[in-house]
C-alpha positions in Angstrom: 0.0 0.0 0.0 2.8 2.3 0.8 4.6 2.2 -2.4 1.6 2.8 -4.6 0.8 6.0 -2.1 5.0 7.0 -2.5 3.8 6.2 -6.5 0.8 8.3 -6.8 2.9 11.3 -4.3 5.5 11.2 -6.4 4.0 11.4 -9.7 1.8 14.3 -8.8 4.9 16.4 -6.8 6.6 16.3 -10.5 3.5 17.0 -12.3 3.2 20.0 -10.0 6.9 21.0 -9.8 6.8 21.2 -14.1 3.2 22.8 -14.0 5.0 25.7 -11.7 7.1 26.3 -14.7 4.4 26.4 -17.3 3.1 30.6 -17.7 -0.4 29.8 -18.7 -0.7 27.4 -15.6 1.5 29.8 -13.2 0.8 32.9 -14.6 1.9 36.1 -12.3 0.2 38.3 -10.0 0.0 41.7 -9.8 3.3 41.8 -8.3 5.0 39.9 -11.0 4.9 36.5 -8.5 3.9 32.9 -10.0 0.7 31.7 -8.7 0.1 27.9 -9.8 -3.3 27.5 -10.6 -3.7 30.7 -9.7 -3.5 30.1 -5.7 -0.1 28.6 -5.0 2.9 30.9 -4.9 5.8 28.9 -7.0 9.2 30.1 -8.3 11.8 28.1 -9.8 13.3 27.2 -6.3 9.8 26.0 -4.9 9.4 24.2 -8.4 12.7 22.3 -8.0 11.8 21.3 -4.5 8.3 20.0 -5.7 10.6 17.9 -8.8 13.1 16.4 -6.1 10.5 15.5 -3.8 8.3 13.5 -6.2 11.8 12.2 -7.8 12.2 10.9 -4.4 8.9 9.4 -4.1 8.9 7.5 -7.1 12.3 5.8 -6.4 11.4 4.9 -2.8 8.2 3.3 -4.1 9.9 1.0 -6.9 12.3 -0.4 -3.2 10.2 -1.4 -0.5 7.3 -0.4 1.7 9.7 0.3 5.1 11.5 2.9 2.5 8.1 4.1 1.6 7.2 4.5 5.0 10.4 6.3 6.2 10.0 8.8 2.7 6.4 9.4 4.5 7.5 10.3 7.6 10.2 12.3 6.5 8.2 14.6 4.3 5.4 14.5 7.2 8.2 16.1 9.6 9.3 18.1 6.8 6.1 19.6 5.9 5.0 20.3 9.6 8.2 22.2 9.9 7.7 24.0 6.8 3.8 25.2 8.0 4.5 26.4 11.1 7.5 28.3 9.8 5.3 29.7 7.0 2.9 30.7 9.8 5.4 33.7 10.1 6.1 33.9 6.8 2.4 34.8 5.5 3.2 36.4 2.0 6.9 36.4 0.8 9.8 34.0 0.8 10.5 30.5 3.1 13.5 29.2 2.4 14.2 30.6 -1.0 10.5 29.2 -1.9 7.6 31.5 -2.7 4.8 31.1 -0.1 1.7 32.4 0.6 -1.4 31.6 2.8 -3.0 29.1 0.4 0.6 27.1 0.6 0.2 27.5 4.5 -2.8 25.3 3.7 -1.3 22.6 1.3 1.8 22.6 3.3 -0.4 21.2 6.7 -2.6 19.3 4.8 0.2 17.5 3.4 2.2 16.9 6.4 -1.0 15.5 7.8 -1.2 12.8 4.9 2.4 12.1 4.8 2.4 11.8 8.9 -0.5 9.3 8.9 1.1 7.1 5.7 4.2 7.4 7.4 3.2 6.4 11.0 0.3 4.3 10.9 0.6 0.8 11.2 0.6 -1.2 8.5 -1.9 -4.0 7.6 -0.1 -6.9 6.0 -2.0 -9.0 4.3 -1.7 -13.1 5.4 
């Protein structure tokens, strides 16, 4: 079950991490920032990060379910860190990565998802 979910994650982190480079799916704001969909704030940085992460994803789900399950938990923890740091962010730049409150969002829903895959038990099948 965990590889298919590390499958599935990673193929839509590097759908998203090449959409963020597309113009008609990121177009800018006002302000001349990339807003993916029109919500998410992306730049190239935040893009690349989205890429690696779903890179990641997809090669932990071809190994094993324990390397599925430690990729889960990782990016749970990750995540977690990364909302409640962007709860001080708001608008503007975490960690070289466009954010805004709509990331905020995605960020802790994410790291919700992630923590659960990563740390609930597994049923294994007889």
């Amino acid at each position: 079950m965990l590889k298919r979910a590390a499958n599935i994650v990673g193929a839509v982190f590097v759908a998203v991490g090449i959409l963020g480079f597309i113009d008609a799916i990121a177009p800018a704001d006002a302000e001349g920032n990339a807003l993916l969909l029109g919500i998410f704030a992306v730049n190239p940085m935040h893009n690349t990060v989205h890429l690696l992460s779903g890179i990641l994803a997809l090669f932990v789900g071809l190994r094993s379910e324990e390397a599925s399950m430690l990729y889960f938990r990782g990016l749970g923890l990750i995540y977690a860190l990364v909302a409640v740091a962007g709860l001080f962010v708001g608008h503007g730049t975490l960690l070289g990565m466009a954010h805004n409150p709509a990331d905020l969002v995605l960020h802790a829903l994410i790291a919700s998802g992630a923590l659960y895959l990563g740390f609930a038990p597994l049923r294994r099948v007889a």
